[in-house]
N, C-alpha and C positions, 0 to 999 in steps of 0.2 A: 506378620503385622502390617497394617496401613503401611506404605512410603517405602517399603521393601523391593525390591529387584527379585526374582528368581529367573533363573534358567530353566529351562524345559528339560528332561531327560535327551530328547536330541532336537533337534532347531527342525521346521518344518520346511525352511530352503538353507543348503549348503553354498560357499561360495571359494575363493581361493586366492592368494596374494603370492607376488614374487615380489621384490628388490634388489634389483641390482647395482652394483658399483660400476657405473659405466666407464672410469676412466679403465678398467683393470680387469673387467665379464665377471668376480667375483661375486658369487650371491651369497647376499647377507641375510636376506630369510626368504622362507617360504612355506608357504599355508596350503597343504593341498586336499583342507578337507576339515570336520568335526571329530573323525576317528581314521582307523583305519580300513571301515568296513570297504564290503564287494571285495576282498582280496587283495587290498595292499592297492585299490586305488587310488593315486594320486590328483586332485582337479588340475593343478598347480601345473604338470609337466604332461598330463596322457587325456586329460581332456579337450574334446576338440568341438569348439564353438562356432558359429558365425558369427567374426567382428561389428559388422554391419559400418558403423560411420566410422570404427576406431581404423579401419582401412582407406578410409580415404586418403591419408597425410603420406601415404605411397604413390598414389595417382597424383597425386600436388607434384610432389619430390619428383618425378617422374617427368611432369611437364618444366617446370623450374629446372632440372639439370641439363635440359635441352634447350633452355637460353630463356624461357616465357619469367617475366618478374612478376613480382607480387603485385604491382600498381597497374601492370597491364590489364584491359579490358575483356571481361568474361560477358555469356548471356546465359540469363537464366530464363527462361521459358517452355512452355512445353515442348515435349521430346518424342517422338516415334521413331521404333527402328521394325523389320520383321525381325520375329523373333525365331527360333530354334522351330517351333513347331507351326512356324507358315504365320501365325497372325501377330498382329502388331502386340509389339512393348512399347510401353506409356508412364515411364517414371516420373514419377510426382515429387515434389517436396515434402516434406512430414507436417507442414499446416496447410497445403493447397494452393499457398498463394508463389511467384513468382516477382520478382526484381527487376527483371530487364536488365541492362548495362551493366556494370556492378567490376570494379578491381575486384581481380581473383581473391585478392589478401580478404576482403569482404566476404567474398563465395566461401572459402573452406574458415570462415569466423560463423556463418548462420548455414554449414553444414550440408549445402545446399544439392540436392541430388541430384537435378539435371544439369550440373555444372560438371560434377565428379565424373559422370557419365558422358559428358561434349570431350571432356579434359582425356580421356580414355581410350575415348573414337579418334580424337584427336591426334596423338602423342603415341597411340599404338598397346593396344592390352597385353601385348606381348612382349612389351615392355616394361610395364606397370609388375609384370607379376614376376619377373629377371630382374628387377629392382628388388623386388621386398625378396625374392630370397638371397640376394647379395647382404642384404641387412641383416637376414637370420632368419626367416619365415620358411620353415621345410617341411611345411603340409602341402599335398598336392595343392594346389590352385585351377579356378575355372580357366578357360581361353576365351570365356564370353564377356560381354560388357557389364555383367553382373557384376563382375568379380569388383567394378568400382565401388560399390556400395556394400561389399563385404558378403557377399553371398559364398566365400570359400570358408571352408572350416579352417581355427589355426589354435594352436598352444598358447595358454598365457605365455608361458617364458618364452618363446620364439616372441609372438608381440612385443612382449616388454624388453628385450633385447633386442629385436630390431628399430625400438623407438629410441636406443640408450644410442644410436648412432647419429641423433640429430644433435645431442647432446654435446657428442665427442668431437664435432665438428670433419663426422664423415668416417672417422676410423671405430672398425667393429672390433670388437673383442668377445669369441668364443664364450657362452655364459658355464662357468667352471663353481664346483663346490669343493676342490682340494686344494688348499692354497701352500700347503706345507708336509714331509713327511718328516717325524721324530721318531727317537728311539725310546727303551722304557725311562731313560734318563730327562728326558727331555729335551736332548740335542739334536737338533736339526740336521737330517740327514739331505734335504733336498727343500729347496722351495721350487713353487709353479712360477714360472715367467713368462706373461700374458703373452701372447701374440696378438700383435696389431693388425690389423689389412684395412689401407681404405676401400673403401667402396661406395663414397660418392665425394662429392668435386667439392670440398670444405663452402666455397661461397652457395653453393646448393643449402647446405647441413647449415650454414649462416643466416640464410634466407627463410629456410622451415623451421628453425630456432623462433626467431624474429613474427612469425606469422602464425 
């Protein structure tokens, strides 16, 4: 009838969601898909995407925990470097246009790609990328200047666990789905008790909170 919803027998794009409890790595849900089709894949945990912008706020973290503030002054203009196969790279912004001068805290607010990319070259890409897997990210990663603008494949859950560390104010926590073992009784034979590790400078994780 008119003003009805229906669902389609299967959706014609899939997508996939984590949640995690940051103070504790506990996940509280997770969506890795519409069924269980292709063999029990999961999107959620075995899917491997390219971030693109949602990598940026590593290359931030990155510059920020080696002393750069948020108010300090970035440029944003065009960029060339050689690239891997001899001819120039030329990262642009996603509307073409350019800002000049601009505090950082501005730069990664309008996502800005020759910044991500100064910020990179800057600060050391071999940094950036022993950052985010200190956070949780354990997909290979590039060694090139790509890798600012998310050109590496990575796991929702490593993403989303590595971002729960801006949260925690630096301390990571393992992302865990057993929080308890019982008996047929119900009695608690064992709880999980998180481990904490920092892995970045709490006023870093203060500052990328904040921005």
């Amino acid at each position: 009838p008119p003003g009805l919803v229906h669902l389609r027998d299967r959706p014609w794009a899939e997508t996939a969601a984590v949640v995690i409890e940051n103070a504790t790595g506990e996940v509280v849900a997770l969506v890795g898909g519409y069924d269980v089709g292709l063999e029990g894949f999961v999107r959620a945990t075995q899917a491997k995407r390219q971030p693109g912008s949602s990598f940026k706020p590593f290359v931030y973290a990155n510059a920020v925990a080696q002393g750069v503030r948020q108010s300090d002054v970035v440029v944003d203009a065009p960029f060339s470097i050689a690239g891997t196969n001899g001819l120039p790279w030329r990262p642009q912004n996603y509307d073409g246009k350019y800002h000049g001068a601009i505090p950082m805290r501005t730069a990664m607010a309008l996502s800005l790609n020759t910044v991500a990319v100064r910020l990179g070259l800057q600060y050391g890409v071999d940094n950036v990328t022993s950052l985010a897997r200190a956070l949780g990210v354990r997909t290979p990663l590039r060694g090139d200047l790509t890798v600012a603008l998310g050109s590496s494949e990575v796991t929702l859950l490593h993403l989303t666990s590595a971002y729960g560390v801006f949260a925690t104010g630096g301390w990571r926590c393992e992302p865990t789905t057993l929080f308890k073992v019982t008996d047929q009784s119900g009695a608690v034979l064992d709880r999980l008790h998180p481990r904490r590790e920092r892995v970045l400078p709490a006023e870093a994780a203060f500052t990328m909170t904040n921005m």
